[in-house]
N, C-alpha and C positions, 0 to 999 in steps of 0.2 A: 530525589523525587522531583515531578515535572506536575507543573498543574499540566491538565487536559482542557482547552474550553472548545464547547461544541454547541454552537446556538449560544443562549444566554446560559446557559450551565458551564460551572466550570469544577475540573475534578481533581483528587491529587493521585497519582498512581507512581509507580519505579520509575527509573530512565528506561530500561530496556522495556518496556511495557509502551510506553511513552514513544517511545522510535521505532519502535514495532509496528503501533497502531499510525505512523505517518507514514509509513514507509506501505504498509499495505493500503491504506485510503489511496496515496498514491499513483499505486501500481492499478489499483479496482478503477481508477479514474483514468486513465491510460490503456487500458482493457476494456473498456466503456462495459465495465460488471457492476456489480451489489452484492452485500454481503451485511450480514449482521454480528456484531462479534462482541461476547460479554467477557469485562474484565472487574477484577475486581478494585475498588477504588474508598477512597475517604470524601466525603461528601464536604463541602463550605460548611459545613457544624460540626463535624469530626465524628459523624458516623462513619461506619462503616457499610458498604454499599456494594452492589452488582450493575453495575451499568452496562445496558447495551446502545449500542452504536450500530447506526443504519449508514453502511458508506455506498455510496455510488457515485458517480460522476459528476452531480455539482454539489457532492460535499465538500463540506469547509472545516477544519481541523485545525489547531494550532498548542503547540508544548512549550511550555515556557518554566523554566527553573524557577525552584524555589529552594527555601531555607532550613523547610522543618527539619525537625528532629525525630520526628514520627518513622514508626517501621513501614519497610515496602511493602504493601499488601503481595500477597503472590498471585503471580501472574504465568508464572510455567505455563500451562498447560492454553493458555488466552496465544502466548508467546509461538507455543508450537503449532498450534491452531493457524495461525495467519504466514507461519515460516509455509508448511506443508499445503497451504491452500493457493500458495502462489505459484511453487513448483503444480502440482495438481493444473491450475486453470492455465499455467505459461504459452502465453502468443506463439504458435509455434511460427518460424519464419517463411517467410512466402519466397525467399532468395531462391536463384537457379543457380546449379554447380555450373562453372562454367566448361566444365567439359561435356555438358549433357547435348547430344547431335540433333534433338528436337527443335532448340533454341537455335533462332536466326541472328546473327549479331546485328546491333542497332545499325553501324554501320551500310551492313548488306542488305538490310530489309530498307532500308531509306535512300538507299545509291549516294550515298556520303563518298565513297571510295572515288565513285566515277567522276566526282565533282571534282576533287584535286588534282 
């Protein structure tokens, strides 16, 4: 189990829950997206809890190991939630094939050639 802190809260939730939700904060921060995403967790008094998380681009996340002995809350479904939403929103790439005849090579469009 990893705590989660997010703002002055901090939470205890799985590992894979845990690297889950870094790895998509992330990714949403890198995609300059937002998303909100509830998992379930044990609260600093050892309830038990549903916390949602607001990520977007100047959020702040941080997982840090801990020791308990307490069971992982489940998080399947939080887990596949942020797997599928990243394939879903994926940066598609702006690259040119470089076989494509439209594209003028840097080269030739700047007379780079004729200089040497």
């Amino acid at each position: 189990m990893k705590h989660i802190t997010f703002g002055d809260k901090s939470l205890l939730i799985g590992d894979a829950a845990a690297d889950a939700l870094l790895k998509y904060a992330a990714f949403l921060a890198t995609a300059a997206r937002g998303d909100t995403v509830e998992v379930h967790a044990i609260s600093s008094d050892g309830d038990e809890v549903t916390a949602s998380f607001l990520f977007g681009p100047g959020a702040t996340v941080m997982a840090e190991t801990s020791h308990t002995q307490l069971p992982e809350p489940d998080n399947s479904a939080a887990i596949a939630y942020m797997e599928q939403a990243q394939k879903r929103f994926n940066v598609v790439s702006l690259a040119v094939p470089d076989d494509d005849p439209t594209v003028t090579a840097y080269d030739d469009a700047y007379g780079l050639d004729e200089a040497r």
